[in-house]
N, C-alpha and C positions, 0 to 999 in steps of 0.2 A: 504494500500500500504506500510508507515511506516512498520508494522508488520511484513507481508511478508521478509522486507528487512531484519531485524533482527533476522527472525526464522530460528532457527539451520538448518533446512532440506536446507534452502536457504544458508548460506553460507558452509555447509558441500560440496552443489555439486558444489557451484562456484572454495573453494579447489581444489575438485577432480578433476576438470576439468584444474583449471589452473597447479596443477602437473602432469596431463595426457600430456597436451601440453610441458611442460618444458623436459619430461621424451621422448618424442615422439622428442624433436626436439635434446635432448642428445645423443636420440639414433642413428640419423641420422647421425649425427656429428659425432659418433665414428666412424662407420663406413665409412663416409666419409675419415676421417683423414685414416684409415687402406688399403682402398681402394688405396687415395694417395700413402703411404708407400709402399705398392706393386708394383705399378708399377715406384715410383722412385728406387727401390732396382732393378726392373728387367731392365729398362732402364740404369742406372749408371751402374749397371755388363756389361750387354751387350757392351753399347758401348766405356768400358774401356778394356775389353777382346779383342774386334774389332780392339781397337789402340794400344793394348798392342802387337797385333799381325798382327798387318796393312800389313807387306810384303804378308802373307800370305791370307788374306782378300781380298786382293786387286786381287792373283792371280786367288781365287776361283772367283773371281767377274766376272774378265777378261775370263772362261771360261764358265760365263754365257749364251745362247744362246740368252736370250733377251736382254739381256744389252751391251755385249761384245764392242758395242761403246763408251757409256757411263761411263765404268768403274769405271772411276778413280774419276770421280765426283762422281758416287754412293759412292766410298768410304769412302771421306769424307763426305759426305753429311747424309750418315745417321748415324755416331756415330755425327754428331755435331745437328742433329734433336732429338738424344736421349737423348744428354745436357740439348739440351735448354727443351725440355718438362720435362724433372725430374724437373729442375729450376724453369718451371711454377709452376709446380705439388707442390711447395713447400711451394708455398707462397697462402692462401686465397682467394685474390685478381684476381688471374692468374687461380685460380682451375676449373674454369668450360672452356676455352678455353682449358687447359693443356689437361682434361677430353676428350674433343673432340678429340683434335688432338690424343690422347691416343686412343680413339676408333679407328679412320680412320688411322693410322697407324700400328698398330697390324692387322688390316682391311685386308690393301693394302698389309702387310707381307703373311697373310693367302692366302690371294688371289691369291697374286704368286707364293706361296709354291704349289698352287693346280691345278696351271696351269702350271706350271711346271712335275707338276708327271704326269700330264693327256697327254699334249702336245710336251713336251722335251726327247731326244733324252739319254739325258746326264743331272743329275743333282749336282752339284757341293755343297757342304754346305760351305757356306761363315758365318755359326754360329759360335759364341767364345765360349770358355768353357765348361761347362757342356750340352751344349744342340747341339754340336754337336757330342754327345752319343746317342742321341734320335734318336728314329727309326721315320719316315717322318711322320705314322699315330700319334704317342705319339708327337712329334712337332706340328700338328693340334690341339690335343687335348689341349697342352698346352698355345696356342696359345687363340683356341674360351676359354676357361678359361678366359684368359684377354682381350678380347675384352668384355667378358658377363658383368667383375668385370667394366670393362671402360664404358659399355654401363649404368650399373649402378649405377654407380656415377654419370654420365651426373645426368641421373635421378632423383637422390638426391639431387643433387647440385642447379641443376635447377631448384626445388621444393622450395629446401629451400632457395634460392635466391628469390623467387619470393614472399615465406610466408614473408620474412622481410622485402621487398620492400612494400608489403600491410599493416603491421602493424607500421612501423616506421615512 
């Protein structure tokens, strides 16, 4: 047994194995971190382009057909939801909530963007900056993008919360 413990083949794959793990969980982590950075870059533009430009936000909101009550509260309410989630998204601690909420919001965005093209009359773009250039199907596309980048970091996140809950 002694022997075994000290024979080269025995610690060569203990190595291998605990830099496979170190390497596997470096790499999750980058990605994670890049994942974050994505979507606080797109979330901070967004909902600073939004109140940079709130008069007019507000007005595309107000000739939403589903919303057109709600307006004014939508207005604030989602550049101050796209705060706080970048804010999650910033801190370790907060990243797998952030992640969620990141999912089910680009989610509920898609959602409406698609039922709106299907069901509306009139569609208004109440986007800031660059992305109300986009033509509705490149906004889908742009959109399941970051739902997929959000759906997988849950995924990671979650993963890897759970490997250090087991081992610590």
């Amino acid at each position: 047994m002694k022997k075994d413990l000290l024979s080269s083949s025995y610690l060569t794959r203990e190595v291998f194995l605990q830099k496979r793990l170190v390497t596997s969980w470096l790499n999750k982590s980058l990605i994670i971190e890049l994942i974050c950075s994505l979507l606080i870059i797109l979330f901070i533009y967004s909902s600073l382009s939004k109140l940079s430009a709130y008069d007019r936000f507000s007005v595309q909101l107000s000739k939403s057909p589903f919303i057109t009550s709600y307006y004014q509260l939508v207005a604030w309410s989602i550049p101050t939801i796209e705060i706080v989630i970048a804010v999650l998204l910033a801190f370790k601690r907060t990243r797998l909530v952030a992640l969620y909420a990141s999912f089910f919001l680009m989610s509920l965005f898609t959602a409406y963007l698609v039922i709106m093209l299907n069901f509306s009359y009139y569609i208004p773009c109440s986007c800031g900056g660059v992305l109300e250039y986009m033509s509705w199907e490149q906004h889908i596309v742009f959109n399941a993008f970051f739902i997929v980048i959000a759906g997988a970091g849950v995924l990671l996140k979650a993963n890897t919360t759970k490997s250090k809950n087991i081992y610590a």
